[in-house]
Each structure stands twice: as structure tokens, then as C-alpha cells.
C-alpha positions, -999 to 999 in steps of 0.1 A, spaced: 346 939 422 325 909 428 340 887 455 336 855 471 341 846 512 350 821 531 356 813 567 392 802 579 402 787 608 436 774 597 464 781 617 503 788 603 528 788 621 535 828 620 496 835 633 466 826 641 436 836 614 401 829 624 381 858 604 356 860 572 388 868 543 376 889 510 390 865 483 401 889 451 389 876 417 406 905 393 442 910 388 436 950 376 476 944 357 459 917 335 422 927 324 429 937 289 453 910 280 447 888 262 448 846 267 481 831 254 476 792 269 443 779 269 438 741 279 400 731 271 390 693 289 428 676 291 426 644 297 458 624 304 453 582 302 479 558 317 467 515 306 478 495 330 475 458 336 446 465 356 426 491 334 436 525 321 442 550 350 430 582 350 454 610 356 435 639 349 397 643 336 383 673 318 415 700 330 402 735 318 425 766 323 433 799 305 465 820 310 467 855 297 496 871 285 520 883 309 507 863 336 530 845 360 509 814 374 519 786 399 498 751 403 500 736 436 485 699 447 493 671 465 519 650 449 510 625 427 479 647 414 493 652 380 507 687 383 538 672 362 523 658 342 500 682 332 531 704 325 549 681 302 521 680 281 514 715 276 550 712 266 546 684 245 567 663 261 536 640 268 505 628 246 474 636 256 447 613 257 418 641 252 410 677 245 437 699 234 463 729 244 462 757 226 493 785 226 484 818 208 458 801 189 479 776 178 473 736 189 502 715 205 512 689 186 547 681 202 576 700 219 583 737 202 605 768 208 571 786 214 575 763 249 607 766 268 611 747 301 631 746 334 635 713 352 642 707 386 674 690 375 693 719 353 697 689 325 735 707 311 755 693 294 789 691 316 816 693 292 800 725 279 807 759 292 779 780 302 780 800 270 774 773 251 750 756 272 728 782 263 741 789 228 728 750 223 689 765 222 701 800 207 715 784 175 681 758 173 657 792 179 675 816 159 692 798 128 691 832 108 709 850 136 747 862 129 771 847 153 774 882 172 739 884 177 733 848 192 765 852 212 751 888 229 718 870 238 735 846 255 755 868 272 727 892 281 704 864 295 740 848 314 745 883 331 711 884 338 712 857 364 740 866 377 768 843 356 783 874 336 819 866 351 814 825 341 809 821 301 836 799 301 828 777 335 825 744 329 789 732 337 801 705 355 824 725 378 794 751 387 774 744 419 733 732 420 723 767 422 745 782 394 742 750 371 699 760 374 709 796 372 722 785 334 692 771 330 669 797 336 690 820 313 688 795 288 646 793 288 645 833 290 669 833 260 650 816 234 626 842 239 596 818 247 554 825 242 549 801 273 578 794 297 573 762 324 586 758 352 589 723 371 597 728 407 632 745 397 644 751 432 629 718 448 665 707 445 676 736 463 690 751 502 663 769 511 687 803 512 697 796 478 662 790 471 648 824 479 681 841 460 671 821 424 634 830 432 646 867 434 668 862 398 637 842 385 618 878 392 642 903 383 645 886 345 608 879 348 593 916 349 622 925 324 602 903 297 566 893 308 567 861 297 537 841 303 553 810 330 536 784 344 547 771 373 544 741 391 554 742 430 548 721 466 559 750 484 526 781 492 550 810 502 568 802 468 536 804 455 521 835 467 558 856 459 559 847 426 524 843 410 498 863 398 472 837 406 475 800 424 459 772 405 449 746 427 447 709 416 425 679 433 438 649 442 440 619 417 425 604 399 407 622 377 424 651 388 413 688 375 412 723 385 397 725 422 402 763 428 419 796 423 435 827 440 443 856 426 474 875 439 469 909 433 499 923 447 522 947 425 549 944 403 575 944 411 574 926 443 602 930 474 597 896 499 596 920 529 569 940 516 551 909 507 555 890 540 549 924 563 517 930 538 482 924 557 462 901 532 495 880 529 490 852 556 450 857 544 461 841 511 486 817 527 456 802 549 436 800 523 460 777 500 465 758 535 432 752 539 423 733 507 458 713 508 448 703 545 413 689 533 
């Protein structure tokens, strides 16, 4: 396996790293799949009064099937941004986004996406929070079928006592909890993730990042998702995109995670190469 080293002398706060790190470039899991999301030279244009402003110049990135990648930056580089248009949420200004070979045009169930705010609708129960997308994915669907998906997906993330909850009575972390099992439910090619537990206690934090798993390796869904935060990073993702600062932003690097499915945090955080990989996403945010 070819690799690539570099020298860190970053410190965290957990311990000290000054050694030549082996930084992995195959994730064994995902060498025969094949590429579900394939964005060839994005380019995202913003006119303003003083000239059009550049958000991001000549993006390329590939995601294969099954893989779980996050995007890390500095804010303002147009991680966002570069979400919402793979969801088709924003134009793009050049190049394309591809998802299974076919272009993106607009918004489609192909794309399903989870916000940082849960975006429910409050006089709705959680049932039919998520029956809202079930009905719109699956027209063809009898009523008991549609109502067992979003049942399954509901006890999936723990809710399987509150169908009938109010969404407006549930708490931040069950409100984004319904909105998780309402992306996994419409049975996505490509699901998005926008800093989902930004919002977030960082205890109830690490419990949705643990649901956000446990549904995860159940379907292998490809996800991208976008993230300030490296140890969320690292736990979750197969491999860490790393963006440049704006303008012009675009692809700066990559780290492969090649830890196994399925993951436990202690084994994780007590594994040797973890605070290797941790150092090494420090070290390109910190220059």
C-alpha cells in the first residue's frame, strides 16, 4: 500500500506527537465499490456590488458507495454551501454533480438532508413528521407499508414510544432525532448531513452520533457530512475531506480512516493511530 509521510509537531490537548505518521490512502471496505457522487470542477459565484465573489473554484470529489465522508474547514470556506448544491438547494455557477450517473438539476428524493435545525413541523406528531417525506417518496405505497417505515426508521432512533409526540413538545435532541429517521426513511442514494448536532450538549451530542451509526451500518448509505468538530470527524467517517480557505475554496487534502465497522468510541479513542489522525486534521486547520 503506497503511502505518503509527514512530520507533526502539533500538540492536543490529550498528548504530545512529534514523530514521522504513515498516512493510509485505501479504505480495504471500499475498493470494489463503486462511485455514487462525483462532483467534477464546482464552481459556486456570488455578484456583489463589488464584483462576483468566488466561493469555490474547480471543487473535484468522488464518493463511492457505502462511504460515510465528513468535510471539515474553516468557517466561511463554503463547506455549506457546497452541500446545498449537491442537494440542489443552490445553483451552481460551473461544472456539475453527478449522483449514480445522473446530473443534478434541483432538489430530489435521490438527496435527503439533515439540518442543524430539525426543520418539523410543530403541530405534527412525529409519525407524521416523517410520513410528510414517506407519502412524497413512495406514492404507490399502501398506507400500512408507509406507516411501518416510519415506524421502523422512528424506533430506530430511539422514538418508538413517541409516534404521537407533538414535535413541538420533544426536546432539541429528540426533535433532530425525528429528523434523522425521516432522511433514513426515504431510503436516499446520497444522504447530507449539515452540522446536525452543532445545535447540540455535547453529551447529547455523542448519544445522536451513536444513533446516527447504529442506523448508518444497518443501511450503508452513502452520507456526506459537513462538520467543525475533528473527533466528530474521525468517529464517524470513512475518510476527512479537507477544504481551503475562501475564496476560491476547493479540496486541500484527504485522510482516510480505515478503522472497522462497526466502530465503539472507546475502541476508537484507546486505538494507537487515533490521535495520529487527529494531529494530522489539526495540523492543516492550524495553518
Amino acid at each position: 500500500m503506497a503511502i505518503e509521510e509527514k512530520t507533526l509537531t502539533n500538540l492536543s490537548p490529550e498528548r504530545s506527537i512529534n514523530t514521522r505518521f504513515t498516512k493510509p490512502d485505501v479504505n480495504r471496505r471500499l475498493e470494489d465499490k463503486k462511485e455514487i457522487l462525483v462532483i467534477d470542477q464546482l464552481k459556486k459565484v456570488y455578484p456583489t456590488a463589488k464584483g462576483d465573489y468566488v466561493v469555490l473554484d474547480n471543487l473535484k470529489l468522488s464518493v463511492k458507495q457505502s462511504e460515510f465522508i465528513s468535510i471539515i474547514g474553516h468557517s466561511g470556506c463554503g463547506k455549506s454551501t457546497l452541500l446545498t448544491m449537491i442537494a440542489g438547494l443552490n445553483s451552481i455557477s460551473g461544472g456539475q454533480i453527478s449522483v449514480d450517473n445522473e446530473v443534478v438539476h434541483g432538489a430530489g428524493p435521490d438527496r435527503a438532508v439533515v439540518f442543524q435545525s430539525p426543520s418539523l413541523l410543530p403541530w405534527l406528531s412525529t409519525l407524521d413528521n416523517v410520513m410528510l417525506g414517506v407519502k412524497q417518496v413512495f406514492p404507490h405505497a399502501t398506507k400500512k407499508q408507509k406507516l411501518e417505515i416510519c415506524k421502523y426508521y422512528l424506533d430506530k432512533v430511539g422514538l418508538g414510544n413517541d409516534f404521537n409526540k407533538k414535535a413541538n413538545t420533544l426536546s432539541q435532541g429528540m426533535q433532530q432525532r425525528v429528523g434523522i429517521a425521516r432522511a433514513f426513511a426515504l431510503k436516499p442514494k446520497v444522504l447530507l448531513l449539515d452540522e446536525p448536532f452543532g445545535m447540540l450538549d455535547s453529551l447529547t451530542r455523542g448519544e445522536l452520533q451513536d444513533v446516527l451509526l447504529e442506523v448508518w451500518n444497518k443501511e450503508q448509505i452513502t452520507a456526506v457530512m459537513i462538520t467543525h468538530d475533528v473527533d466528530e470527524s474521525i468517529f464517524l467517517a470513512d475518510r476527512v475531506i479537507m477544504m481551503t480557505s475562501g475564496p476560491y475554496a476547493k479540496i486541500g487534502d484527504e485522510l482516510v480512516i480505515p478503522f472497522d465497522r462497526p466502530r465503539k468510541r472507546k475502541e476508537i479513542l484507546d486505538h494507537p493511530a487515533y490521535y495520529d489522525y487527529r494531529g494530522y486534521l489539526m495540523d492543516f486547520l492550524n495553518h
